[in-house]
C-alpha positions in Angstrom: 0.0 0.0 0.0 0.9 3.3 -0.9 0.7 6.5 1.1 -1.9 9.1 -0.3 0.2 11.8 -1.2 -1.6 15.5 -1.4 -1.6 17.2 -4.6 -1.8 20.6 -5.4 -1.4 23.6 -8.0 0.5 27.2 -6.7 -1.2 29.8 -7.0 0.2 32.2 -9.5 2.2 36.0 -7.9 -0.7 38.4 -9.7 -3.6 35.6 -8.2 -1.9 36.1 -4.7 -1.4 39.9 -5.3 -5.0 40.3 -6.0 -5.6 38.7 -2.8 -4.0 40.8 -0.7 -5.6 43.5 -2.0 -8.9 42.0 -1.3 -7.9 41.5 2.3 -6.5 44.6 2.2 -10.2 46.2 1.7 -11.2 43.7 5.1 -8.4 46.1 7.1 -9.2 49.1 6.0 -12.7 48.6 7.4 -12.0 47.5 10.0 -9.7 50.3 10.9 -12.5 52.7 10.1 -14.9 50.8 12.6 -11.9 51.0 15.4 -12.0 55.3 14.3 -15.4 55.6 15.4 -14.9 53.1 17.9 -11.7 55.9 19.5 -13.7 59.1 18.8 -16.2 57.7 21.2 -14.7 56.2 23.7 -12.6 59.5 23.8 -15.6 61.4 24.5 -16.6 59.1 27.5 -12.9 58.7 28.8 -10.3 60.5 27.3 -7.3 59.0 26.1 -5.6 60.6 23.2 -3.8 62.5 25.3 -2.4 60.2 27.4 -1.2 58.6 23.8 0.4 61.0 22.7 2.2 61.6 26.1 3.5 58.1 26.5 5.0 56.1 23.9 4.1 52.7 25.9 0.9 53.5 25.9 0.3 54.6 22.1 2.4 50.9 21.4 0.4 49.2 23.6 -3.0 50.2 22.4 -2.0 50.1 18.8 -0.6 46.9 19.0 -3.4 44.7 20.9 -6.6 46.9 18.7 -4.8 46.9 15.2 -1.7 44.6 14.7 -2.8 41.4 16.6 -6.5 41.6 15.4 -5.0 41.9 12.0 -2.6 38.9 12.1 -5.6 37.0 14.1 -7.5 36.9 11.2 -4.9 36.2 8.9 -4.2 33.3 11.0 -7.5 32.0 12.1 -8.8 32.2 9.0 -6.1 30.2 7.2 -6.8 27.7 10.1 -10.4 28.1 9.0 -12.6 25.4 6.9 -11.8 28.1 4.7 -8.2 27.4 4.8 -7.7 31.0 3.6 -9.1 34.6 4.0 -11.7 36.3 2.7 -9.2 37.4 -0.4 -7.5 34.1 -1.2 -10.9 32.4 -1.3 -12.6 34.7 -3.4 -9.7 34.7 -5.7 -10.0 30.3 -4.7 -6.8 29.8 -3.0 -6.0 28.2 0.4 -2.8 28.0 2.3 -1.7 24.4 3.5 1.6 23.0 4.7 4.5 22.6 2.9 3.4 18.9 1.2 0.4 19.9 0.8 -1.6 18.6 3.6 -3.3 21.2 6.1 -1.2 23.1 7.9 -1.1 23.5 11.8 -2.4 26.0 14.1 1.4 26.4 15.1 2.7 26.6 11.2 0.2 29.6 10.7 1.1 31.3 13.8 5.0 31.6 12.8 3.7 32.3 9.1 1.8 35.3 9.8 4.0 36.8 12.8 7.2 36.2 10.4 4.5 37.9 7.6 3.8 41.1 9.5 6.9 41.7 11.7 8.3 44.4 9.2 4.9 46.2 9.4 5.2 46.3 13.6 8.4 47.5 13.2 7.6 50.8 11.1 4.9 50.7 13.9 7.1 50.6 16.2 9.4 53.7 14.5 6.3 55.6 14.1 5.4 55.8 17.6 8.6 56.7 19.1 8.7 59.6 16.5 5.4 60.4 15.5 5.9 63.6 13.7 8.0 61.7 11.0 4.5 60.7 9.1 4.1 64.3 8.7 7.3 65.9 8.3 10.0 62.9 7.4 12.5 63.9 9.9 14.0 61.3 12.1 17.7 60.4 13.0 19.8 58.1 11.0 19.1 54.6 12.9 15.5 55.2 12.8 15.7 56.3 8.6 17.2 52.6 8.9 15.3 50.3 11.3 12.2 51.8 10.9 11.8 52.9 7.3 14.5 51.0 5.2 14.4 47.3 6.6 11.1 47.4 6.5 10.6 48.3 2.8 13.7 46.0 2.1 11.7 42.7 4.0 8.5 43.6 2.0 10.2 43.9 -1.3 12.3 40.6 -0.1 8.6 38.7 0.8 7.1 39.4 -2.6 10.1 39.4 -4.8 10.3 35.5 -4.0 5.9 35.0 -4.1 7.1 36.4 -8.2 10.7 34.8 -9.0 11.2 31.9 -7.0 10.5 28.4 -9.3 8.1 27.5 -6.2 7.0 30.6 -5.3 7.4 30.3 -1.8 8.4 33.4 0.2 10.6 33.6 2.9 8.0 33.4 5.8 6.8 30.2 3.9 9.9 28.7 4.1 10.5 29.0 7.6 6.6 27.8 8.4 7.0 25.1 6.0 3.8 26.4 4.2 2.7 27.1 1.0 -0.2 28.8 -1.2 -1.8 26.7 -3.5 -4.7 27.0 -5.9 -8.3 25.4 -4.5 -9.7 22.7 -6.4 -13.8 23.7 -7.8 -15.1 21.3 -5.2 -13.7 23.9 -2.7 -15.4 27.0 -3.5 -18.9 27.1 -1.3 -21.6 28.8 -3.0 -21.8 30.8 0.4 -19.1 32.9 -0.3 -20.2 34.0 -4.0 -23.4 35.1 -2.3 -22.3 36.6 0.3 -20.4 38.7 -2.1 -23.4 39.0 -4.5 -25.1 40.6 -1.7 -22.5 43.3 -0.5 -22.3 44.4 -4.4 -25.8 44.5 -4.3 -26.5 46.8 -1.4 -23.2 49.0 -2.4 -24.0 49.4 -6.4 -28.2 48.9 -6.1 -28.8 51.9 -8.9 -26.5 50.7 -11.4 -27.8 47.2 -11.9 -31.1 47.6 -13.6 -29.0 48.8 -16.3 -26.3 46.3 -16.1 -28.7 43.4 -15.1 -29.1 42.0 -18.4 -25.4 41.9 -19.2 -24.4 40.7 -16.0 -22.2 37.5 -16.6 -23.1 34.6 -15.0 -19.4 32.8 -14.9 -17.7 32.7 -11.5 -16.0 35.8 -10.0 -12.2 35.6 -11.7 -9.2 38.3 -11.8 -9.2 40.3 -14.4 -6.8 43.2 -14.1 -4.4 44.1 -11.4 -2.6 47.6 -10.8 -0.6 49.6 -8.8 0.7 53.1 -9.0 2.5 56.2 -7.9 0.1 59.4 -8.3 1.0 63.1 -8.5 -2.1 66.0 -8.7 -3.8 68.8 -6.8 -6.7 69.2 -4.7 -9.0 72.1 -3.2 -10.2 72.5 0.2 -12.3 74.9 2.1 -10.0 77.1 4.2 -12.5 80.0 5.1 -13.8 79.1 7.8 -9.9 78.0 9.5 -8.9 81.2 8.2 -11.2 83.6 9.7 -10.8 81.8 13.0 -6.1 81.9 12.4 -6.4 86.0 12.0 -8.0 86.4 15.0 -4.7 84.8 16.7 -2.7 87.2 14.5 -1.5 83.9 12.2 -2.3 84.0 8.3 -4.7 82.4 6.1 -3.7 79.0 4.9 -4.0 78.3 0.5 -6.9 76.7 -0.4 -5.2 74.5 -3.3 -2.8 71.5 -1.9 -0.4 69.8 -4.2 -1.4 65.9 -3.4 1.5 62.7 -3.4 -0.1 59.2 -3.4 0.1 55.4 -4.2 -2.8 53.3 -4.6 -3.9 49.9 -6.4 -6.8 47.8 -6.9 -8.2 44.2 -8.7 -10.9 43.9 -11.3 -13.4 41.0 -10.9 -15.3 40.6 -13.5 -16.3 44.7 -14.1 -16.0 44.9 -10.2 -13.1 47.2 -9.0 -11.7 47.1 -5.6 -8.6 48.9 -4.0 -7.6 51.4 -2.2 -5.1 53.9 -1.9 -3.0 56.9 0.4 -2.4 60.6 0.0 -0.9 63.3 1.1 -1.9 66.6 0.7 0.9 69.9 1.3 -0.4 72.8 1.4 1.6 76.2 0.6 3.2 78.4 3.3 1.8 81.8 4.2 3.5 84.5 5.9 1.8 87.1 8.5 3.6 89.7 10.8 4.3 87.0 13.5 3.9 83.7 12.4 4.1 81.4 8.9 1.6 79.0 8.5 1.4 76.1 6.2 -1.4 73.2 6.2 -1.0 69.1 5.6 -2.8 66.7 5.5 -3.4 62.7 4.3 -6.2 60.6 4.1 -6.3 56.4 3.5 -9.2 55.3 1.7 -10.7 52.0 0.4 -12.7 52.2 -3.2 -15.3 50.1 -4.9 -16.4 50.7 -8.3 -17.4 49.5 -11.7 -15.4 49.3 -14.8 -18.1 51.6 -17.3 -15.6 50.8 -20.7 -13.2 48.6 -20.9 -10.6 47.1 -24.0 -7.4 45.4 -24.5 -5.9 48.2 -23.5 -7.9 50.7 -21.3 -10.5 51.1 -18.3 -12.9 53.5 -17.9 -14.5 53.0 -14.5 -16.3 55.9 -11.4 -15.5 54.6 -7.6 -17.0 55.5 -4.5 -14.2 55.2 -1.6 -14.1 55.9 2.2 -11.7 56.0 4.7 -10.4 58.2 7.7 -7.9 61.4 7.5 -5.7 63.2 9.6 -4.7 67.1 9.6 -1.7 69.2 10.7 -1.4 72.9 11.3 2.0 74.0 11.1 2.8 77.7 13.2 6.4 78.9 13.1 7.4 82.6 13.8 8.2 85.0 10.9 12.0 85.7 13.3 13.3 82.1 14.0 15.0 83.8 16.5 12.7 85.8 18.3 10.7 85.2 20.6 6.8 84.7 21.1 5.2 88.2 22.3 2.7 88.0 25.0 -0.4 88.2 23.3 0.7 85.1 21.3 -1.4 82.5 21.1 0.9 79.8 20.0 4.5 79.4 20.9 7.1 78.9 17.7 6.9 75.8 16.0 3.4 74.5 16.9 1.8 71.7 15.4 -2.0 71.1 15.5 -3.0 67.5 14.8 -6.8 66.5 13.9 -8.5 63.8 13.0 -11.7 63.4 10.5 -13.5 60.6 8.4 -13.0 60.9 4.5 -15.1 60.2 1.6 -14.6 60.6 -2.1 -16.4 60.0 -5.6 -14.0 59.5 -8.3 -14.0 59.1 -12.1 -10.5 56.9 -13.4 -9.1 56.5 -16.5 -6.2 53.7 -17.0 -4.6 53.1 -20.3 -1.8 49.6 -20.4 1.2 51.2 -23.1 2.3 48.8 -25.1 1.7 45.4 -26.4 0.1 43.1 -23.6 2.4 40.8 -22.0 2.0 38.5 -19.0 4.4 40.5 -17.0 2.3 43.2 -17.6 2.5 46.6 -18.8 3.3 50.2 -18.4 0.4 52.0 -17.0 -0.2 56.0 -17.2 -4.0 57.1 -15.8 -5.6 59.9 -14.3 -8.3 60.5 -12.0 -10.9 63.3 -11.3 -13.5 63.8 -8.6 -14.3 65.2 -5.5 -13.2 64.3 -1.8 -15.2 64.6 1.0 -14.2 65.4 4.9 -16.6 64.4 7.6 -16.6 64.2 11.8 -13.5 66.0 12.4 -12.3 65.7 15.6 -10.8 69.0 17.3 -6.9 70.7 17.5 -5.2 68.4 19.3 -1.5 70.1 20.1 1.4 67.3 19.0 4.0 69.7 19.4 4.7 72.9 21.4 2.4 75.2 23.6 -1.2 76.9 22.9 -0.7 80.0 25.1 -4.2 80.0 24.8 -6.1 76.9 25.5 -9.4 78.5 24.2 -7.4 79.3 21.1 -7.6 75.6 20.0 -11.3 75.5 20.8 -11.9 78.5 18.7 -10.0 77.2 15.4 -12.1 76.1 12.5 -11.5 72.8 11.5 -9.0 72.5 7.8 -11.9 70.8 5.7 -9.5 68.8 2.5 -13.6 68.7 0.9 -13.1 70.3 -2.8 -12.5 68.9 -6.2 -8.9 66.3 -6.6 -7.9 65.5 -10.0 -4.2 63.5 -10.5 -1.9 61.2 -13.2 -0.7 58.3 -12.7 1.5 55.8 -13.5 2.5 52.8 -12.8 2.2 48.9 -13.4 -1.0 46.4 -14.4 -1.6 43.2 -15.6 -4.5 42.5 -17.2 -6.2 38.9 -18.0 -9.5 39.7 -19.5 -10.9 40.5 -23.4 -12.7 43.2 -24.0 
């Protein structure tokens, strides 16, 4: 007698790519739900400023309500019936041990802590120095531990997903685990419908128009991209402004010059993603002070490709997400200092926090002829962002003089028309 030996099929880099983009979507939710859940548990007991006054406690929280909840369910659910997340079995993948049999509670738990060090340890950067997120300064060991090992581990994990013959990366290796494609037997119907049902609720208007063409083959990956964006973006300053020269600081420009990355999957016509920005505004000079706005927002999108060909898509997204704000005060003398009636001291930074919305219209063209390593890809996007719930001035460095001053200050509202370019990478498996 022979032993039953497992067989398998690994799952391809752009399959498992997709995936992750997929779960990706789960996270950002989630981390949306946890914003609400902070802005009102602030209100009943306040916190934030105990955060930002001890760095245990900012590393604490963080870590036990965002980084283990996250690797939980990368974990769990891989231990699941499921054998995989909510984005490897939509894409029908499962992770099993390295011969293909199912792999172990333990196997999963050195997988995914191996899988998501690098992002603790930017975590772990970021809170001892949390003004580097808004203005990049930090000394030379945390540049390296906490910015460039990080981005050298993640480029190291899916560099070998891509080029290794088995394409196994390195936290596979050492958990003796692999990714592999699921056979048709292992797709329940439950998770198409549950699916079916979210589109439903999320797109209802379009799909009396659609419903005839809608395709009845299973969910599959069309396209993948990812990109680098560049553009400009308007935001309502009047309100902030009127409330700064009262405090003898200038108006801030409405207009921001906007710096982003992004990506996304196609399903069918179905377009998920997400992506980041940041938003730096100009600096303004007064008699006392300079002030300067930023800002930067991380949103997840849905939306529905409206055109599409071999080597373009045409598609509007709705997207949501949560934002954060900084104020920037610094004296017009550097060397001066503040007069009495100043509200500020030099070199304040405000810090608020606000929920972010935005309808977008894209436009991604694939440059050259198609190949299965994909191609060049140059896009733009217009639309309009919205800024909701903003939390109040919160000082994260140096004094307000004038404690009623933060009270006072109008909130920097980043709602206003965004258009950018793009370019970038995508690999598209789909005919027009």
């Amino acid at each position: 007698m022979h032993a039953k030996v497992a067989t398998y099929e690994q799952a391809a880099g752009m399959r498992r790519l997709g995936a992750y983009l997929l779960d990706l979507v789960v996270i950002y939710l989630y981390i949306i739900l946890l914003f609400l859940a902070s802005m009102a548990v602030n209100d009943v007991l306040p916190f934030h400023e105990a955060m930002g006054a001890s760095y245990v406690l900012r590393h604490l929280i963080s870590f036990t309500t965002l980084t283990l909840p996250v690797v939980l369910y990368f974990m769990l659910m891989e231990h699941s019936r499921w054998q995989g997340t909510v984005g490897k079995k939509l894409l029908k993948m499962r992770v099993v041990g390295q011969d293909g049999s199912r792999a172990t509670l333990q196997q999963l738990a050195v997988r995914n802590a191996i899988k998501f060090l690098p992002w603790e340890v930017a975590h772990l950067h970021i809170h001892l120095n949390p003004d580097f997120l808004f203005t990049g300064h930090t000394s030379t060991l945390g540049l390296l531990f906490g910015s460039i090992l990080p981005f050298l581990f993640m480029t190291t994990y899916a560099g070998m997903v891509f080029f290794r013959k088995d394409g196994r990366s390195l936290y596979e290796l050492i958990s003796h685990t692999r990714v592999v494609k699921a056979s048709p037997a292992a797709a329940p119907g439950n998770v198409r419908t549950v699916a079916a049902i979210c589109l439903t609720l999320l797109c209802a208007p379009s799909l009396p128009a659609t419903a005839q063409q809608a395709p009845r083959s299973q969910p599959h990956l069309m396209a993948s991209i990812g990109y680098l964006s560049v553009g400009s973006s308007q935001g309502q300053t009047d309100g902030l402004n009127q409330s700064l020269q009262a405090y003898n600081v200038p108006g801030v420009a409405e207009g921001t010059l906007s710096l982003g990355f992004g990506g996304g999957v196609f399903l069918n016509r179905w377009f998920f993603g997400g992506d980041g920005d940041i938003y730096l505004g100009r600096r303004s000079s007064g008699d006392v002070f300079h002030a300067r706005t930023m800002a930067g927002t991380g949103l997840v999108h849905a939306g529905y490709a409206l055109a599409k060909g071999r080597s373009f898509i045409i598609y509007p997204s709705l997207g949501g997400g949560v934002g954060g704000s900084e104020l920037h005060i610094q004296p017009v003398d550097k060397g001066g200092a503040p007069t009495q009636q100043a509200a500020f001291d030099p070199n304040t930074r405000l810090h608020a926090s606000f929920l972010a919305a935005s309808l977008r219209l894209h436009g991604d063209f694939f440059i050259g002829p198609r190949s299965r390593t994909g191609n060049l890809l140059l896009g733009w996007s217009v639309g309009y962002n919205i800024a909701l719930l903003h939390s109040g001035w919160r000082v994260r460095r140096g004094t307000a003089n004038q404690p009623e001053a933060l009270d006072a200050l109008h909130s920097f509202d980043t709602s206003g028309f965004t258009m950018k370019v793009k370019i970038g990478w995508g690999v598209t498996r789909f005919a027009p």
